[in-house]
N, C-alpha and C positions, 0 to 999 in steps of 0.2 A: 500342138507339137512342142520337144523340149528343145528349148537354143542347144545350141552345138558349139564344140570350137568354130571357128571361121567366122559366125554368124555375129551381123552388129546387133548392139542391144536395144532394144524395142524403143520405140517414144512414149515415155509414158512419166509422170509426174510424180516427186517424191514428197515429205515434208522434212525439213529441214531444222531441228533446233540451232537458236540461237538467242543471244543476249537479247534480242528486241523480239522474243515471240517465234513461235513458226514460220516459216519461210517457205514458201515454192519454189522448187529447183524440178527444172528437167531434167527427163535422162541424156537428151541430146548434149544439151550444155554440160552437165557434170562428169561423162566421161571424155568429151573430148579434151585432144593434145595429152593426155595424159597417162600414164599408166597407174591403175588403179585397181587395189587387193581387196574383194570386196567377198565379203562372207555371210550368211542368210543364217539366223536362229526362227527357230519356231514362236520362240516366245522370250522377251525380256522378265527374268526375274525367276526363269523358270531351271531345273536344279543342272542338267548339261550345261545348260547357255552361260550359265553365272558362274558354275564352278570350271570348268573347263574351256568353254570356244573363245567367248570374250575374253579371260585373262591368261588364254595362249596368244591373241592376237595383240595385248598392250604387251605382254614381255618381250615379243619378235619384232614389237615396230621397228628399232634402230635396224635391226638384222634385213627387212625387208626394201626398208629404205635404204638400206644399203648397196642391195642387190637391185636398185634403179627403179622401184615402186614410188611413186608420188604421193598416195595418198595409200589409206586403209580406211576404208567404209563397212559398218554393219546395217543390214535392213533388215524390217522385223514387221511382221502385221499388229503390231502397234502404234500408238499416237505418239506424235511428235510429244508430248507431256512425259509418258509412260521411257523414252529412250532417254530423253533428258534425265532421268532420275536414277536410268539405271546405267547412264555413263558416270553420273557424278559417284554414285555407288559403288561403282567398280573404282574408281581413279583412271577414266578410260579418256581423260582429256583427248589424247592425241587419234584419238579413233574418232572420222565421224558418222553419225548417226543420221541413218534415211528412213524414214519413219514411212512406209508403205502401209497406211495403214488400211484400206480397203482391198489390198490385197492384189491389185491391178499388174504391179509389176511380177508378184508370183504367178499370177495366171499368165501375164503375156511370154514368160519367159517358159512358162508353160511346168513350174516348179513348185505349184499349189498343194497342199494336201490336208488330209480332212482331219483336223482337232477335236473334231464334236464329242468320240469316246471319252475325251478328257474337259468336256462344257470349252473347248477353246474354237470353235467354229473353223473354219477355211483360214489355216497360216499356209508359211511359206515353207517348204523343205529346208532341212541342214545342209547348207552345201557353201565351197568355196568358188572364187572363180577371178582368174586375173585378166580384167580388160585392158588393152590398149588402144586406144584413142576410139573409143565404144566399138571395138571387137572383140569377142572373146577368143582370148586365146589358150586358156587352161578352164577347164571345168571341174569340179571336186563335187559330187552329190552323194551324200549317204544314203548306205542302205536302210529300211526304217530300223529306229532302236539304237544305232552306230553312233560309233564315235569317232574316226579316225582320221578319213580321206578329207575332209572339210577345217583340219588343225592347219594355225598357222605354223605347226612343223612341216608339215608334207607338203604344204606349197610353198614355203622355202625350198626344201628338199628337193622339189621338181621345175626350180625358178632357173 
């Protein structure tokens, strides 16, 4: 079943870049007390995701944060390695990277969908979504092929 607004977000484990190596972060822990803008690509490195999602979400950070967001997270059914490379590639410092890379939190939130026509196996849908202290309280999911509802313009626009 797909999360919804209202609904809290699933317990389930992300990995984390950082300076000493990957890190395990829950989702329990990481969204609580806070509010957080968090956006789902298919794939890092791949032509939507690099040219458009991610470097709409590093030029709105101030504008987000401004509008009372904490943090901006991207997850990606890739390895903690593969998002490290592709935040240094972007200049995506201020965004961080949750590397779902088994895929567990797309299924739990039930936002899974099938790569394999393109050799990419089981990623995660394009979608946006702003938690507050792990509740969802906005949803953004693309239709397939789309580009729109998941921009960090329109979830400015709907903050």
């Amino acid at each position: 079943m797909t999360i919804q607004v209202g609904d809290r977000i699933p317990s389930t484990t992300f990995v984390k870049p950082s300076e000493n190596g990957p890190e395990q972060v829950s989702s329990d822990e990481y969204f609580a007390g806070r509010k957080v803008a968090l956006f789902s690509v298919p794939g890092a490195f791949t032509p939507t995701c690099s040219a458009r999602h991610l470097p709409g979400f590093v030029e709105k950070a101030a504008e987000l944060k401004a509008k009372g967001v904490d943090e901006i997270a991207c997850t990606a059914v890739n390895d903690a390695f593969v998002l490290s490379a592709w935040s240094k590639s972007a200049d995506a410092g201020e965004i961080t990277m949750l590397s779902d890379g088994n895929g567990e939190f797309a299924k739990a939130v039930g936002l899974e969908m099938d790569g394999s026509k393109f050799g990419m196996g089981t990623r995660g849908q394009r979608f946006s979504m702003l938690v507050n202290d792990g509740v969802v309280e906005q949803l953004n999911v693309e239709a397939p092929g789309e580009f729109k509802v998941s921009s960090a313009e329109h979830l400015l626009d709907t903050i």
